[in-house]
C-alpha angles and dihedrals in degrees: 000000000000117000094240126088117283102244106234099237084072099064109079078058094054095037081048085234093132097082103054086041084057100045095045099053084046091042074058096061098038082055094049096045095050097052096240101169097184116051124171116229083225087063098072102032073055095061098035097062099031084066092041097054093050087051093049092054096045086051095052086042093055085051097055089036100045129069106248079244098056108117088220080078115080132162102296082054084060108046081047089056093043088044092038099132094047099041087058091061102040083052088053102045082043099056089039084050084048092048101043090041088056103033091054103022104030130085109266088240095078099051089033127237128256101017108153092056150318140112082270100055101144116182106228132231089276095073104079084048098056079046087059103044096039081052095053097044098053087053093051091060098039084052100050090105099045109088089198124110106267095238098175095033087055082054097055097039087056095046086048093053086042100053095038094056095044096049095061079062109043094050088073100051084072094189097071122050135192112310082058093064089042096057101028112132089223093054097048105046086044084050090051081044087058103039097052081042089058088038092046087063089053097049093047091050094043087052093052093048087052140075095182107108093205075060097047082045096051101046076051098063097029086073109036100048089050082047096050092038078059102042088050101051090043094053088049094043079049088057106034104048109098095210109073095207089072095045089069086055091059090041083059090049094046090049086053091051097052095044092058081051097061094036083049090053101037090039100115092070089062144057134258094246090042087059090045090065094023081067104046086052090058086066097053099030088082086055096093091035084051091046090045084050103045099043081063 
């Protein structure tokens, strides 16, 4: 850790904070776009540390698979390794919170009905996300060694937090299941939101690390196509959808998009901690434009 006085502003990153911040303001607009009228207060303290607690443990696994050089690790690598001991623990009380939150205040959709066996057993909306994140974290252990950026593995880790956040919010709605929230428009271009937010990081980090300028060139173009193929479908999503209270959730899509933009092209004034929440504010920054839209 540096000698000089951690800005404040860099503390919801160390504290990995950043991330459930991030999923309840957007659980808040699912909700809202969805029309769901009643909303337990469990539902999003369910999510928040449910999200707290995986981050928490990616982060403490980065720590035991990667060198302490490796230029992955930053400084909220650093403050996990120095608070090791207690950051297990805050992790673990987190995920049992999550679980006890979601298995006796939460709808039984989510968690699913009959499972132990009947002729009714029916799995609940939380099994594609345990797919998902099962599926993250093994990557993240079979690509350690690989000092590439984990293309496939940034996609899956942005259709995991979409889904996960969307889902506190369409179990509620009780007439759509789960191939709705699949292949609903909001959760995957919030997924492909997600997913160019986590790979933005990795470019950042890949220029820095790189004098070639056809590197430099390709990292360039890896992240603003991706960026103007979302702020397109979300515009046309925005003008096409009959009902009004969804258009202000794409406009908030499209706003984050362009704000990584702008933090992607005006990158090199900053470091590389100041882009990670630079970032991560990107993704809350639409949430008053979304609210004034929406109480129209």
């Amino acid at each position: 850790m540096p000698d000089r006085r951690t800005p404040y502003w860099l503390w919801p990153n160390l504290l990995s904070l950043d991330a459930p911040i991030v999923a309840v303001v957007w659980l808040t607009m699912f909700a809202k776009a969805w029309r769901v009228d009643y909303h337990q207060w469990q539902a999003y303290a369910a999510l928040g540390l449910g999200v707290w607690a995986i981050y928490l443990f990616d982060r403490l696994m980065d720590v035991k698979l990667l060198n302490p050089g490796d230029p992955r690790l930053g400084l909220r690598h650093e403050f996990i390794r120095r608070h090791e001991g207690v950051m297990k623990w805050v992790a673990t009380f987190a995920l049992l919170a999550c679980a006890g939150l979601a298995l006796f205040t939460l709808p039984s959709e989510l968690i699913g009905q009959n499972l132990l066996g009947g002729a009714q057993a029916q799995f609940g909306y939380v099994f594609p996300a345990m797919i998902m994140v099962t599926a993250f974290f093994s990557m993240t252990v079979s690509s350690a060694g690989n000092p590439d950026i984990p293309h496939f593995r940034n996609i899956i880790a942005g259709l995991a937090f979409s889904y996960g956040t969307a889902m506190i919010a369409h179990v509620y709605i009780m007439t759509e299941g789960i191939w709705h929230l699949l292949l609903s428009p909001e959760m995957l271009t919030f997924a492909l939101l997600c997913s160019l937010n986590i790979s933005a990081i990795h470019f950042w980090e890949h220029s820095r690390g790189s004098r070639d300028p056809e590197v430099k060139a390709a990292h360039e173009l890896a992240l603003t196509l991706p960026l103007a193929v979302l702020g397109g479908a979300s515009l046309l999503f925005a003008r096409t959808d009959d009902e009004t209270v969804v258009r202000p959730f794409f406009y908030a899509i499209l706003v984050s998009a362009a704000l990584l933009f702008i933090i992607n092209r005006t990158r090199s004034r900053f470091s590389l901690d100041a882009l990670r929440v630079m970032a991560d504010a990107a993704m809350v920054v639409p949430y008053p434009l979304f609210l004034a839209m929406s109480a129209r």
